[in-house]
N, C-alpha and C positions, 0 to 999 in steps of 0.2 A: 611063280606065284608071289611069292616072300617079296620080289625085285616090283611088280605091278603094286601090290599093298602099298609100298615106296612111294610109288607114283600118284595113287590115289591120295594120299595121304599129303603129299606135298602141294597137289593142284588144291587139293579143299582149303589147305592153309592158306595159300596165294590168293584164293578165292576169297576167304573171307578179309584179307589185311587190304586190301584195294580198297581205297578213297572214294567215297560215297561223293555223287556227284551235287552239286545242287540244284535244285528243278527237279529230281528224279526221286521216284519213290524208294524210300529211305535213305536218299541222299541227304545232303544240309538244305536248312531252312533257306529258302529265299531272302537276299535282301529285302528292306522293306524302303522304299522310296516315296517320302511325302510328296507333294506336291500342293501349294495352297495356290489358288488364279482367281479371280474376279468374273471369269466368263459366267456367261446367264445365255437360258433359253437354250435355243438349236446348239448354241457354239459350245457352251458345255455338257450337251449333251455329245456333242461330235467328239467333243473332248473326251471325254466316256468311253465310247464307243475304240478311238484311237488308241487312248490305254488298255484297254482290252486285246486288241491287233498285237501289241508291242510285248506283254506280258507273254501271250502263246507265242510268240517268236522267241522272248527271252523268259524259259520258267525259274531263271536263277535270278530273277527282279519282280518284286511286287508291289505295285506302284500304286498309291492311294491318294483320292481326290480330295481336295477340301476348301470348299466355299471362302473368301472374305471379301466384304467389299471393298468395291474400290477408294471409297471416301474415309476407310477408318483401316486400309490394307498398312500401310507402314507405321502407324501408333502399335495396332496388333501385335506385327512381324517384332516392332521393338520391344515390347511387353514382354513375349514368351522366347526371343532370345535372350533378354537380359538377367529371364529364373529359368537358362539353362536348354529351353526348348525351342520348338520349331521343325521348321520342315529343310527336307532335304534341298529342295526347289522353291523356287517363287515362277511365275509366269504373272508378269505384270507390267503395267505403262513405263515408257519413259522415263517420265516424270519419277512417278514410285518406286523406279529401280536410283535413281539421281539420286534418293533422299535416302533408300537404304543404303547406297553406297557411304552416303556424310555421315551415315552413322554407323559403322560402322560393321553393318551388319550382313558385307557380300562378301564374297572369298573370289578369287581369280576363277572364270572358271575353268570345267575340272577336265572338258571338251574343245578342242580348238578348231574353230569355224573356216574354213578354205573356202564355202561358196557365200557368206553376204557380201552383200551389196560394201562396198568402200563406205558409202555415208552410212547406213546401219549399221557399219562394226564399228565406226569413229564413234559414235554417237554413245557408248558403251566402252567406252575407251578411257580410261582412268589412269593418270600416271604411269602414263604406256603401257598399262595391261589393259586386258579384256577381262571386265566384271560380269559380262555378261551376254547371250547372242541372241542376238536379233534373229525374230519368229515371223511375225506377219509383221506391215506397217501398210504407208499409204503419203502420195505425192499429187498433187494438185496438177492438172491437167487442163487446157482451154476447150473447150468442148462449143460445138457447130451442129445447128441445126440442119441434115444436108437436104432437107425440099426445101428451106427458105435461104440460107447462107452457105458460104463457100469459105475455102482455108484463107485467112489473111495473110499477107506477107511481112507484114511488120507491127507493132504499134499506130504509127500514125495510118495504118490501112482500116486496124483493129475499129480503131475511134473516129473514123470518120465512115465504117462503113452503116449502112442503114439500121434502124434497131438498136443497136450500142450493144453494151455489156454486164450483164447482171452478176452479181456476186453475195455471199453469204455476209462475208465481212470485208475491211478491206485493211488487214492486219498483214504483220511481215509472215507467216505462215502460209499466204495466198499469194501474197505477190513476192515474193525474196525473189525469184526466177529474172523480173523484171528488173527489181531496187538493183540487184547484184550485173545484171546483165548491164547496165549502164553504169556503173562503176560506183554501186555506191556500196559504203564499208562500215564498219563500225570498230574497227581496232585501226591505229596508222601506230607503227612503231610504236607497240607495246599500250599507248596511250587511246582514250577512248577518240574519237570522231567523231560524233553524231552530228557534228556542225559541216561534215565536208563539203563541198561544193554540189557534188554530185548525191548526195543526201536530199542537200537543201531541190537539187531540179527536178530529181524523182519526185518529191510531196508538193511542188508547185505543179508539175505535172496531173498528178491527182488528183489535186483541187481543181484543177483548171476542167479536168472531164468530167467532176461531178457534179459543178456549176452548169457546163453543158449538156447536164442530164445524159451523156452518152457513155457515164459509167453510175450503174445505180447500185444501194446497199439496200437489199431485199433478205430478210429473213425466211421468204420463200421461196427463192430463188432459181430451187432445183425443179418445186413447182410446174414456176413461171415457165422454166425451159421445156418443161415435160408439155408444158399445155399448150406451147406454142406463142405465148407473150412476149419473149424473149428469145435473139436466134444465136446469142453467146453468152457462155457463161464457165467460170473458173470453179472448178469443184474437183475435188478426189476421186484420185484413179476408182477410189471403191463404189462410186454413184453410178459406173456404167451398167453395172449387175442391175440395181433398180430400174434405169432407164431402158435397159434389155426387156423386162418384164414388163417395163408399160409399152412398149413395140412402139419407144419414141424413132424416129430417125437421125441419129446422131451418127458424128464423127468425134476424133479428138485432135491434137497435136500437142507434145512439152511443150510446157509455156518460154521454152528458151530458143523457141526455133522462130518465135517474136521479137526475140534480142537478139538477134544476128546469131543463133546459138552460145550466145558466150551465158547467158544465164545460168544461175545455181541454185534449183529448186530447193528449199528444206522441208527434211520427211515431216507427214503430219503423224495422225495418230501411229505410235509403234509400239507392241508390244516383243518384250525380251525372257528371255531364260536365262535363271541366276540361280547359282550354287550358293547357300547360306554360309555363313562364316563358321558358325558353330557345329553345324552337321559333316562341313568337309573336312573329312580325314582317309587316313591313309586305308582304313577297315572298308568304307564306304565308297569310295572315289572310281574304283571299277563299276562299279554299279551305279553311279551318278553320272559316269562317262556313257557308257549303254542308255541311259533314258534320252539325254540331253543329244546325244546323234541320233537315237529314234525321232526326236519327237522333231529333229530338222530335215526328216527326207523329203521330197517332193510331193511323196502320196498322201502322206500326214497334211503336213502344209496347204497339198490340192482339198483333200477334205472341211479341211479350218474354212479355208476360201468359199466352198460351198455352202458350207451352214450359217455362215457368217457373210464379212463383208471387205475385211481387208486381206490384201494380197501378201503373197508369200516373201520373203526379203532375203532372199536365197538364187543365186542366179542360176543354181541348175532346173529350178521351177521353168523358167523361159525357152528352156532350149528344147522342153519337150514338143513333138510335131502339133501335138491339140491345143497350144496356144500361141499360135502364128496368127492369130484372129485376132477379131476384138479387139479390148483397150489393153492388151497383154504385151503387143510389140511398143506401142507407145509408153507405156507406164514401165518398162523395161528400158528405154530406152530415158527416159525423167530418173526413174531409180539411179541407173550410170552414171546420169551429171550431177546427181544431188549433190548438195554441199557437206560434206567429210566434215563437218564441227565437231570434235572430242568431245569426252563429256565435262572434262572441267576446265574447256573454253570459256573465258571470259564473255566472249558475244552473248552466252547464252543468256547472262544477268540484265547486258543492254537493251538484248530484243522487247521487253518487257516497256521500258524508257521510249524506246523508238515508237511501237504501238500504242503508246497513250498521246506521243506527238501526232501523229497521223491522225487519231483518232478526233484530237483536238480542233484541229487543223479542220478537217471533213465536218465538224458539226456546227463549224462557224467562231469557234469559241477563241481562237488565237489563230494569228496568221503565221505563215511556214518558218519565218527567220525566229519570230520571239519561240515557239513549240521545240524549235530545233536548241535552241539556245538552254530552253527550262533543262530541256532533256543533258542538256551535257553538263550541264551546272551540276545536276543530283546522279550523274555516271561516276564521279570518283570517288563519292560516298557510297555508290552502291558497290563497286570493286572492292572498295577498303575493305568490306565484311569478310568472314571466312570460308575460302572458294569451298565446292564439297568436294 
């Protein structure tokens, strides 16, 4: 009996010295994981809904939402890390992750992405690290009406077939696939270009099909194509979902399969996941690791897509059986070729320069050689600044 008390007595004690788990009742407090995003409507509602999923999968993270816009998101973000605060995460544009990064205020992150897309991790790509992983984005795509038009085989098939070609804008954003597939650049050894030959044949080109009205600049564009006005038109992979629901009859194709394939599309809208500078530490980084591979699975991601509008930037998204359809194998296949730009590539300063020549050019206002010429004249004053 004496030898049993022993035993009792030693399990109770082992019992009680055992490490309290976290998630578990009377374990440790759950991490607490911010999260500040821009999303509105369905998307942050779906976003809701997925942190919820993610929490009852993981009860040692608790992960909290929080509003800011997107027009005053990096003033904010710099505000309340600079007296100390902020959030664990950001989920925010391109753009707004560029600008936190210049200032300081992203940390490598804490997650290492294996499945984006090569141009969505370049894009986030800072002094050869990753600030940050690409979540959803979105690439421009030629899109065919198939009861009036058929797939063209090239450019000059594109512009001389009947109907012509309707577009939003006609900015490097929509056409890069094209500019690039015929060789045109904007860096030659280190030094800006914008004057190169093949610059300059691209935007005579340009001009030349919008004087022929067989390339037009429609603000309603997608519209025009839904209504049947128009039987091609350049628009983001994410316009098929819309045109699915108005039961247009469309096809698409890369817009590089127009360039002999050599084109290099660049992502349009993309948003990314970033680890804050100030929150990432050694305490937290388990737990920042856990949210930031949750919130990149495919089911998450398929969700975002649903309630929203752009596509996932993740190429295990692709390889599931239920999106062999649709604009999924083509927009998979535009993602692959995208152009890999870093984020503190140079180009990214010129595209800016190049787009107000084109634009120039297109409204009548100067013709191709002086537009190309302003633009290089004000590239190595804009380089001189401080890259981010």
């Amino acid at each position: 009996m004496r030898w049993l008390s022993i035993v009792a007595i030693f399990l109770l004690v082992t019992g009680c010295a055992s490490a309290p788990q976290a998630g578990q009742p009377g374990g440790l407090a759950p991490a607490v994981v911010d999260i500040w995003h821009s999303l509105q409507g369905s998307e942050a509602d779906a976003l809701q809904t997925q942190v919820q999923t993610i929490t009852k999968a993981h009860p040692e993270v608790m992960i909290k939402l929080n509003y800011v816009p997107e027009q005053t998101f990096v003033a904010f973000a710099y505000q309340a890390e600079a007296g100390g605060e902020g959030p664990e995460l950001f989920i925010a544009s391109r753009e707004n992750l560029r600008q936190l990064y210049a200032q300081g205020a992203l940390a490598p992150t804490a997650y290492s992405d294996h499945e984006g897309f090569p141009a969505a991790l370049a894009n986030f790509r800072f002094g050869g690290k990753e600030y940050a992983l690409p979540w959803l984005t979105d690439v421009p795509l030629l899109y065919f009406r198939t009861d009036t038009a058929s797939v063209p085989v090239n450019l000059a098939d594109l512009f001389t077939a009947k109907g012509g070609l309707s577009v939003v804008a006609t900015d490097f954003a929509t056409l890069s696939a094209w500019w690039s597939g015929q060789g045109g650049r904007l860096m030659n050894g280190g030094n800006p270009s914008l004057e190169d030959p093949n610059n300059l044949a691209f935007l005579q080109e340009l001009s030349t099909w919008k004087n022929a009205k067989v390339l037009r600049i429609d603000a309603s564009a997608l519209s025009a194509f839904a209504g049947g006005q128009t039987p091609y038109l350049v628009a983001g992979a994410s316009s098929a979902k819309l045109l699915t629901q108005q039961n247009v009859p469309w096809g698409s194709v890369p817009l590089s399969d127009l360039a002999g394939g050599q084109g290099q599309p660049l992502l349009g809208t993309t948003l990314g996941i970033a680890n804050s500078q100030i929150k990432t530490n050694e305490t937290m980084m388990q737990a920042i690791q856990t949210v930031e591979k949750a919130l990149l699975t495919p089911d998450v991601e398929g969700a975002m897509l649903q309630a929203g509008r752009l596509l996932p930037a993740n190429m295990g998204y692709y390889r599931s059986p239920e999106v062999q359809k649709g604009v999924f194998p083509q927009a998979n296949l535009a993602f692959t070729k995208a152009w890999a730009l870093e984020g503190t590539a140079p180009e990214w300063k010129l595209i800016p320069l190049q787009d107000k020549a084109w634009g120039d050019v297109l409204a009548g206002n100067a013709t191709p050689e002086n537009a190309l010429a302003s633009a290089q004249g004000q590239a190595g004053n804009t380089l001189s600044k401080a890259q981010p």
